[in-house]
N, C-alpha and C positions, 0 to 999 in steps of 0.2 A: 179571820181571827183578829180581836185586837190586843193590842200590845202595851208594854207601860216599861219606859226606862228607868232603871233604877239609879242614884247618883249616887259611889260611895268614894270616901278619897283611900285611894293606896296608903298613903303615909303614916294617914291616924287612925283612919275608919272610923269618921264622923260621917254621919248623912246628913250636916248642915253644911250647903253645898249652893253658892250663888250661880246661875245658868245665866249664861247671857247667847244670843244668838247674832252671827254674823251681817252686816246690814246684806237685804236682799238681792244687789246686784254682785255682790259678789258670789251670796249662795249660788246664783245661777249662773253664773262662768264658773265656779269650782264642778258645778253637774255637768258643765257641758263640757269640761277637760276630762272629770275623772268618771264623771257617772255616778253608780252608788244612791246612797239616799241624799232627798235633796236637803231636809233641814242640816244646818251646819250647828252643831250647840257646843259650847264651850262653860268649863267649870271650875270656880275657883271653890276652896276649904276656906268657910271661914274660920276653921278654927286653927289651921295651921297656916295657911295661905299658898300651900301648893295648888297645880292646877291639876284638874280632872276634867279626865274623859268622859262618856256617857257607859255606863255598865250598862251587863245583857238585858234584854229585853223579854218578860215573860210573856207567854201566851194568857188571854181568861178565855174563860169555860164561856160557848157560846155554839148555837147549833149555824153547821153552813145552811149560806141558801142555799135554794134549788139550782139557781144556774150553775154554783162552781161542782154540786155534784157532778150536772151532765156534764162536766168539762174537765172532769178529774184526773181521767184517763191520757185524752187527749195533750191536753198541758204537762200530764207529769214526761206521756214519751218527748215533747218538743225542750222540756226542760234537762231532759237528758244529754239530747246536742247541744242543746247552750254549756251543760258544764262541760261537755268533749270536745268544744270548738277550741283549735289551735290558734285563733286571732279571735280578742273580745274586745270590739268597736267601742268605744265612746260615743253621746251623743252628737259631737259634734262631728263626727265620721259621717252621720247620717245628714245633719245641718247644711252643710256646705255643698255637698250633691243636689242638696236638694232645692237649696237656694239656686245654683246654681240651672237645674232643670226646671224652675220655677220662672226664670227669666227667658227661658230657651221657650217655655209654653206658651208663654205673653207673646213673643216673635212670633210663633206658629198659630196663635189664634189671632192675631190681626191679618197678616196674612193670609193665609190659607183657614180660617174659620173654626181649626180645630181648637176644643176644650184644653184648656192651660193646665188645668188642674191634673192631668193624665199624665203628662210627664216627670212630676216631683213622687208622684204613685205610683209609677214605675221605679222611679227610678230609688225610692226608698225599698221600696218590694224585694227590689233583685240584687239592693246592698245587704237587705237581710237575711235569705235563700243564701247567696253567696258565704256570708259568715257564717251561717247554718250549717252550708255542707260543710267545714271542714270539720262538723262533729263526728262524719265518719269514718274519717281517718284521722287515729290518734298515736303519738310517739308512745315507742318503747312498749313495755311489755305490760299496759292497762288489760284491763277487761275486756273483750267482745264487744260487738255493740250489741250483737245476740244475747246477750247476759243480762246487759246493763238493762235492754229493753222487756225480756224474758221477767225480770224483778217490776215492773212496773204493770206489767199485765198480770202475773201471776205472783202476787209477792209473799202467797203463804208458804212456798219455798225457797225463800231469799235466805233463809241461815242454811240454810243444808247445802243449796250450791255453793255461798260462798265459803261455807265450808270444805269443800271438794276441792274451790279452786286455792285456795292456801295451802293446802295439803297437797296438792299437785305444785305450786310453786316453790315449795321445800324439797320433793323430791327433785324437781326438775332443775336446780341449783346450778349458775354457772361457775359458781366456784366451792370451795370446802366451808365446809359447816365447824366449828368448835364448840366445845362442849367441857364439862367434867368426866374423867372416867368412868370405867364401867362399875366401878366398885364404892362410887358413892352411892348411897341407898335411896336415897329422896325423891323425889317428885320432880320431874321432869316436864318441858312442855313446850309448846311454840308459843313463843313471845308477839312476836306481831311482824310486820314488811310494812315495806312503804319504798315510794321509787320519787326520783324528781328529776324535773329536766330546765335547759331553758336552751332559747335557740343559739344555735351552732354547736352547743354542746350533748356528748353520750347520755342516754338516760343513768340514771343513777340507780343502783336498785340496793337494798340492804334487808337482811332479813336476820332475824333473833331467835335465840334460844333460853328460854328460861331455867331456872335451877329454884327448887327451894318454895315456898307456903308465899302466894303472891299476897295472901289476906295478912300474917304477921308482920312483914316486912322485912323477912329475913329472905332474901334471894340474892341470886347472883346472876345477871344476863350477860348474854355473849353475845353482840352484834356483827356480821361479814358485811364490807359495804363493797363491789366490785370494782371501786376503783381506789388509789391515792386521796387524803383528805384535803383539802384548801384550810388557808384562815379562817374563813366563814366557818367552817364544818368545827374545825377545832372551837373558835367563840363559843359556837353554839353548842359544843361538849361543855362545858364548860358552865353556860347558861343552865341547862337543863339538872346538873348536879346541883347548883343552887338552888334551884328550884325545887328540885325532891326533898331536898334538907328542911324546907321549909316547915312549920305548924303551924301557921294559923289560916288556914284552910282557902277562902277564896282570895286571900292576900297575898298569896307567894308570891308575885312576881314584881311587887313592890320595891323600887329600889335595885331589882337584877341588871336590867341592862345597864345604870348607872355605875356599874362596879368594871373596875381598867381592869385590862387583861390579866389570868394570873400568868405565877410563873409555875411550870409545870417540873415538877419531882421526877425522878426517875426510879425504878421498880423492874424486878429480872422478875419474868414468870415462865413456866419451861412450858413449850408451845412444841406436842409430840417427843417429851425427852428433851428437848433443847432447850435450852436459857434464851431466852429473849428478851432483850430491853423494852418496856412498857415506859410513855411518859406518863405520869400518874399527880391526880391532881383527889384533895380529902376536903370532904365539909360534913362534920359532925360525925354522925352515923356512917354514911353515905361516901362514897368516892367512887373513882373513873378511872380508866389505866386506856393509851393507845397508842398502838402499832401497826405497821405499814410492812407486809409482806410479801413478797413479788406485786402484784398489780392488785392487790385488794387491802384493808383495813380492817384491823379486828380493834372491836372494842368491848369491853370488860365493862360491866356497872354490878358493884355491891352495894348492899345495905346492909348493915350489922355482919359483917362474913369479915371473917382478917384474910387480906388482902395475901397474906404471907402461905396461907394454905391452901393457893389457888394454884389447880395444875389444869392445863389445854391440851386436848387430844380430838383430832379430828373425828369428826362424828361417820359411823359408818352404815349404824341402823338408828333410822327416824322414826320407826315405829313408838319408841316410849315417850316422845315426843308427842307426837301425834296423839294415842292416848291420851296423853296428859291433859293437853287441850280437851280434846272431848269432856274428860272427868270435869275440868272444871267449868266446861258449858255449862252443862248438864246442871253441878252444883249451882251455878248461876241460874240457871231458868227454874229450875227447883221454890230456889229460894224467895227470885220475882214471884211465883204463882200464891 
């Protein structure tokens, strides 16, 4: 499929945009440190003089060949251990081995006669096998590899299972869930999970509950993360309300990271009958409220909801939750068709 980068600047959203590209001996030490793509391109506005990055990249309409058909299959399951490989080599991982059994081959074919070329093929082969396998053993609480692989053979029921298994990771919860009471009337639903890890540290795992019409913008979500938040974690609260606040659509993040840390409000929300201190931080519409309770983190995100009429009570049946989601799959694929 080919592809076409778009140039727009964050700042003004001018697409008159000078590109210039890196001279080529460094493109290729920046690939063989980082990998990634090799062109390096760089952007300046001429109309404000900030610089820009290269924007997303669309697809055009074009039919495959034949060969990447036959190979469809096979490439999607090896591509699978590539994203569940716990160590992701750079080129020059591979480079230096192989330089190195390159000169070990030379010895061995003046010597002893054997072909030089066999040892750098080896010895690339069994760097990549090696990085391979760790796609199948992955931290924390991922998918299967049975799953992951099960979607790539069979992937006319890739929403149902992963349906199954979202709904089975809200039941199976290692800590409490929060919610609104049983007496507000509205619309209910599972907001999304996500988990992150890095080494030596616990996997992270966080899961949401939604409240409230996700189409008007009138909701209110509850996140449980299973451990204490860091810096990072708070910045990034923080990032992400900017961000929601935003209007002008593919530009929101314009300008976000560039903004100092704020300073964060405090706010009582009663969590089971009890008053709780929330640190609570507002941008327009939109604001953030979070708290640390025994070994996990609850956090609060409104939009249009006063903050002041928000009460927490541990959730005891998932069921309307659960529901809910479906209803608005459902309306979702509805509306796709």
């Amino acid at each position: 499929m080919r592809t076409r980068t778009v140039w727009e600047c964050h700042s003004c959203g001018s697409a008159d945009v000078q590109v210039t590209r890196s001279p080529r001996l460094t493109e290729a030490w920046q690939w063989l440190k980082y990998g990634g793509r090799w062109r390096s391109e760089e952007g300046i506005c001429r109309a404000c003089g900030a610089p820009v990055s290269p924007g997303m990249q669309f697809g055009l309409s074009g039919s495959l060949p034949w060969w990447r058909t036959v190979v469809k299959v096979p490439a999607a399951v090896v591509g699978v251990l590539h994203r569940r490989r716990r160590v992701t080599p750079t080129p020059i991982a591979y480079l230096v081995p192989a330089l190195a059994a390159t000169v070990v081959g030379l010895v061995a074919q003046w010597v002893w006669g054997w072909s030089w070329w066999l040892f750098p093929l080896v010895v690339v082969a069994g760097l990549w096998l090696l990085y391979l396998s760790t796609g199948f053993r992955h931290p924390g609480r991922s998918r299967p590899l049975s799953r992951e692989l099960l979607d790539v053979v069979a992937p006319g029921g890739r929403l149902r299972r992963q349906q199954e298994e979202e709904e089975q990771e809200f039941r199976t919860a290692p800590f409490p869930l929060y919610g609104l009471p049983l007496s507000w009337p509205g619309l209910r639903y599972t907001a999304g999970r996500s988990q992150s890890w890095s080494a030596g540290e616990p996997v992270r795992l966080e899961l949401e509950l939604g409240h409230g019409d996700p189409q008007d913008g009138t909701r209110l979500n509850v996140a449980v993360t299973d451990r204490p938040s860091d810096p990072y974690e708070v910045r990034q609260a923080a990032e992400e309300l900017w961000e929601s606040a935003q209007e002008d659509g593919p530009r929101w993040f314009r300008a976000v990271g560039d903004r100092p840390d704020p300073v964060w409000a405090q706010v009582t929300i009663p969590v089971d009958g009890e008053p709780q201190v929330f640190g609570y931080l507002s941008e327009g519409s939109c604001w953030v409220a979070r708290a640390e309770l025994l070994a996990y983190t609850i956090v609060v995100k409104g939009r249009v909801w006063p903050v002041e009429s928000v009460e927490l009570v541990r959730v005891e049946r998932l069921e309307p939750y659960l529901a809910g989601r479906r209803q608005l799959d459902e309306a979702h694929r509805s509306a796709s068709s």
